[in-house]
Kinemage of the C-alpha trace (Angstrom):
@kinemage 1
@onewidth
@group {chain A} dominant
@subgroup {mainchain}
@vectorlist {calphas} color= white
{ca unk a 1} P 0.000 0.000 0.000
{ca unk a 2} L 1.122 3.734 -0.582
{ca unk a 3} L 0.730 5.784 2.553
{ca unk a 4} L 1.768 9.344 2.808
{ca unk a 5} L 2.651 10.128 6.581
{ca unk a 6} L 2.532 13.879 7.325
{ca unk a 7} L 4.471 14.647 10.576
{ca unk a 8} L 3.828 17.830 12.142
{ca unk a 9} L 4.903 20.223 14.942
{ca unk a 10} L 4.258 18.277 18.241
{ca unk a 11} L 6.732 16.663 20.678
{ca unk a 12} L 5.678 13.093 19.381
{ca unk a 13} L 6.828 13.642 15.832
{ca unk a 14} L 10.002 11.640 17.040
{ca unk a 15} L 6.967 8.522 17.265
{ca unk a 16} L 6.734 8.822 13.556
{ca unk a 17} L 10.109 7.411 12.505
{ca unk a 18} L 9.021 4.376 14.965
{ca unk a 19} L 5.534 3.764 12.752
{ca unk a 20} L 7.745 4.688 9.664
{ca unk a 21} L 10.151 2.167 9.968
{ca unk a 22} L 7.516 -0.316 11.399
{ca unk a 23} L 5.307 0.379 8.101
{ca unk a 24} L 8.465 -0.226 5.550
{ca unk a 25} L 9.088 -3.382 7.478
{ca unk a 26} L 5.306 -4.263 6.777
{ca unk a 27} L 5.865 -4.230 2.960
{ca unk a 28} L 4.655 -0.422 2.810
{ca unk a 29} L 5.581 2.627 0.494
{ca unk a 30} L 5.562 5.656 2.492
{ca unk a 31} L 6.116 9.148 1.678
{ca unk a 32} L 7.442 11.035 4.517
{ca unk a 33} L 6.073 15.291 4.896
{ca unk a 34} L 6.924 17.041 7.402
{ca unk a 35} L 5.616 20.659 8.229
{ca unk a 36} L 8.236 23.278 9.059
{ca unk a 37} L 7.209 22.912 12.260
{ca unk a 38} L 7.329 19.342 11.975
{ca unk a 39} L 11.017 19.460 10.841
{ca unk a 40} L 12.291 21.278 13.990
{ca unk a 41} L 10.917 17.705 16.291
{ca unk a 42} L 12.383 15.050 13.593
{ca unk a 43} L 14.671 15.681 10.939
{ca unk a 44} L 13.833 15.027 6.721
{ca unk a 45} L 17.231 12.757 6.621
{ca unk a 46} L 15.274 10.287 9.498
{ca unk a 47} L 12.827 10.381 7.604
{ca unk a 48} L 14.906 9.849 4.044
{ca unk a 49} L 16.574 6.815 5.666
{ca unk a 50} L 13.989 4.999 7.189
{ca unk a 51} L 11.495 5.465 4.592
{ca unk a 52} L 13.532 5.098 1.109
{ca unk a 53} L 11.979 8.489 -0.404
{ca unk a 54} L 12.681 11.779 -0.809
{ca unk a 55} L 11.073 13.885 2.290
{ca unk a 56} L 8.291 17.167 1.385
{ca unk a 57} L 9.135 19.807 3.948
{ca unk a 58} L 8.202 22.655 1.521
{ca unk a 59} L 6.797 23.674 -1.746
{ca unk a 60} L 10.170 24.752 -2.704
{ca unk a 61} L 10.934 20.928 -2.884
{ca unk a 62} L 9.033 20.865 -5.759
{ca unk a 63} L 10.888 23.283 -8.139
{ca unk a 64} L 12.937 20.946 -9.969
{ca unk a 65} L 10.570 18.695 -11.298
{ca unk a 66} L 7.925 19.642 -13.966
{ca unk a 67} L 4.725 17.986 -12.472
{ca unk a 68} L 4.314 19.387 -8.410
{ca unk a 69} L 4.779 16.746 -6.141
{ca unk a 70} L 2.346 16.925 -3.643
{ca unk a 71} L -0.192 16.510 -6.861
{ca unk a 72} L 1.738 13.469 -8.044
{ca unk a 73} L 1.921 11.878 -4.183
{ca unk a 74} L -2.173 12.744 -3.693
{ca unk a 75} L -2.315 11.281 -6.578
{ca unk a 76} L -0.844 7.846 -5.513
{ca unk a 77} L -1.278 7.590 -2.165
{ca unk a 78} L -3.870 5.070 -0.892
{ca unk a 79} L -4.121 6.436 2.751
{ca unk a 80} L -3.046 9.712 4.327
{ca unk a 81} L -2.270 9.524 7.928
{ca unk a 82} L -1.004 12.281 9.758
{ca unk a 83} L 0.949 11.100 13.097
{ca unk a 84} L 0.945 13.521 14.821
{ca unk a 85} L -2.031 16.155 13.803
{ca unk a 86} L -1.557 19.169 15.471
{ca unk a 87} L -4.429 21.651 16.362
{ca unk a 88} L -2.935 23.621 13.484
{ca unk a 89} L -3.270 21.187 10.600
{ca unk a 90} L -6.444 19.692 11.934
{ca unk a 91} L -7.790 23.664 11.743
{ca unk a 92} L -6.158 23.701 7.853
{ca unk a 93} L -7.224 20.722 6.830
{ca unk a 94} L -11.258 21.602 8.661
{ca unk a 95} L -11.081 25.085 6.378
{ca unk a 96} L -9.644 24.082 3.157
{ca unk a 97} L -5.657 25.971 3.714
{ca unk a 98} L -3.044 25.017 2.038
{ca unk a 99} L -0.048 26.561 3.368
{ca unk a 100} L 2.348 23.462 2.636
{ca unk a 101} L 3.102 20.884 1.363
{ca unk a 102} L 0.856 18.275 3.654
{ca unk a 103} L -2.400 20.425 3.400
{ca unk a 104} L -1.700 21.007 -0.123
{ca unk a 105} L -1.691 16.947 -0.558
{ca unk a 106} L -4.617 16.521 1.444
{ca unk a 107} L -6.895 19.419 -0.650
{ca unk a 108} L -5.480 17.591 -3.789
{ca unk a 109} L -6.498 13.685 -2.387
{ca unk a 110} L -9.394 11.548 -4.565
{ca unk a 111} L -12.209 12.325 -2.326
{ca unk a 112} L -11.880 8.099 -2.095
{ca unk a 113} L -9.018 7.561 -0.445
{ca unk a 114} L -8.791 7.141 3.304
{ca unk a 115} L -7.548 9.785 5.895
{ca unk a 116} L -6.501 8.849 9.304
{ca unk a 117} L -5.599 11.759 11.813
{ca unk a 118} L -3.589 10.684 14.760
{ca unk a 119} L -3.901 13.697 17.235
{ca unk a 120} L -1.109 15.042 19.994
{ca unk a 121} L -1.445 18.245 21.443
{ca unk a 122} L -2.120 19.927 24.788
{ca unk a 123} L -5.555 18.554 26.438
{ca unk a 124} L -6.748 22.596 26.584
{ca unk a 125} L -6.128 22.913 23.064
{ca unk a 126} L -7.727 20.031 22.303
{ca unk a 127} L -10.952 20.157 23.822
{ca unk a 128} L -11.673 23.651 22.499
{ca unk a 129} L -14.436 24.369 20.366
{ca unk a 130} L -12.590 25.675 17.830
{ca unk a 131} L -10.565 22.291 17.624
{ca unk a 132} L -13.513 20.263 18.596
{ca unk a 133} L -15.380 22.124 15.331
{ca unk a 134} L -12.524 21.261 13.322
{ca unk a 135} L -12.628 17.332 14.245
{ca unk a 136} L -16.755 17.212 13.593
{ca unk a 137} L -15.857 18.840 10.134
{ca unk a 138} L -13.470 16.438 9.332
{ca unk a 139} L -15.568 13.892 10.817
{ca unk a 140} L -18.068 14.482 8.450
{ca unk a 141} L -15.918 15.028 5.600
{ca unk a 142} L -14.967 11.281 6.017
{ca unk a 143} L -11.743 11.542 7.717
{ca unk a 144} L -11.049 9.150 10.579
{ca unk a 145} L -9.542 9.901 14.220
{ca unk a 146} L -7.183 7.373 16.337
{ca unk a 147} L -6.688 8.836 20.027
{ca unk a 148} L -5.685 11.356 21.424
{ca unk a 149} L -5.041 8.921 24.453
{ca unk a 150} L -5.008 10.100 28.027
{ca unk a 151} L -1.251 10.066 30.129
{ca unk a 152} L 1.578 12.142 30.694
{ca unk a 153} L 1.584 15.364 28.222
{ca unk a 154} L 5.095 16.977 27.153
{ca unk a 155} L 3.541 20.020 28.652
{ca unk a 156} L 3.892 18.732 32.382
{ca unk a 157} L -0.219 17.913 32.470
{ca unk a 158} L -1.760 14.709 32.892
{ca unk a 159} L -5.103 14.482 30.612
{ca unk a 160} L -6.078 13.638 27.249
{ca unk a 161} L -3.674 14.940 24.317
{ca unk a 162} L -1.015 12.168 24.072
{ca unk a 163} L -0.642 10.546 20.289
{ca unk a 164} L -2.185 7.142 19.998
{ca unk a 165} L 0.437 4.357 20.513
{ca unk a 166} L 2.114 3.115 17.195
{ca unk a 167} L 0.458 -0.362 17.559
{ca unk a 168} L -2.618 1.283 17.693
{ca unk a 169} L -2.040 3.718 15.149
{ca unk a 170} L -0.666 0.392 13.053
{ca unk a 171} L -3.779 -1.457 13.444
{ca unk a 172} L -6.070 1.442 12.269
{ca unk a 173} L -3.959 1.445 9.155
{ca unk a 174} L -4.078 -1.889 8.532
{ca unk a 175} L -7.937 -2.249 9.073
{ca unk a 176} L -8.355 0.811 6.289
{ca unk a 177} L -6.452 -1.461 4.178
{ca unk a 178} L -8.673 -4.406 3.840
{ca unk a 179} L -11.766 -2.300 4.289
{ca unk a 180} L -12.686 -2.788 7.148
């Protein structure tokens, strides 16, 4: 299967080069983009190694090819997961931005193929409405949610916010590829 994994700006983007790696191993092609923000957690080379492709960090990846990649990789991916969504790109991805790379990829997606948003972000941040209205947009645009799970927070609080574990996150993948 072809699964673009965006990483962005949280504390658990160092996770992603765990479910990275673990998806390779599984037989996987995955296509590593990281937000700026995303970049400053978990560097593109990590990424590079572990996954085999080049890494998206920013449009200005794009410039030497004719064809944009983030049209070609919407194109061919078969899921989108995003491990870890930020409040940010769950709020671009609710109102139709594309500031980068990642949103730009998931504007451009067949409206058929599956999204899976992994979550990690302070528990205030994400139980406000304005995030909250973002998930039930998404929601009902057809996107699917795995965690956030409740523990330890990078912030020093205890609540809900942490990213799904990898197995988890794993599973969920694997389910949306036989359909289920």
């Amino acid at each position: 299967m072809t699964i673009v994994l965006g990483i962005t700006g949280s504390i658990a983007a160092y996770k992603a080069a765990d479910l990275a790696s673990q998806l390779v191993k599984q037989g996987h092609e995955v296509h590593a983009i990281l937000t700026r923000a995303g970049a400053e957690f978990i560097t593109p080379l990590t990424l590079q190694t572990l996954t085999r492709q080049a890494v998206l960090v920013s449009l200005d990846d794009e410039k030497p090819s004719w064809k944009p990649g983030h049209i070609e990789l919407a194109d061919r991916a078969e899921v989108l997961v995003v491990a870890p969504a930020t409040a940010n790109v769950l709020g671009n991805f609710a109102n139709g931005l594309a500031p980068d790379p990642l949103s730009s990829i998931y504007l451009a997606l067949p409206r058929r193929t599956p999204v899976l948003l992994a979550p990690a972000m302070n528990g205030k941040m994400w139980l406000h409405p304005a995030t909250q209205r973002n998930v039930a947009r998404l929601v009902a645009d057809g996107c699917g949610f795995v965690g956030p799970a409740q523990g330890d927070l990078a912030c020093g609080y205890e609540g809900l916010g942490r990213l799904a574990a990898v197995e988890e996150i794993l599973a969920r993948i694997a389910a949306l590829g036989t359909g289920k």
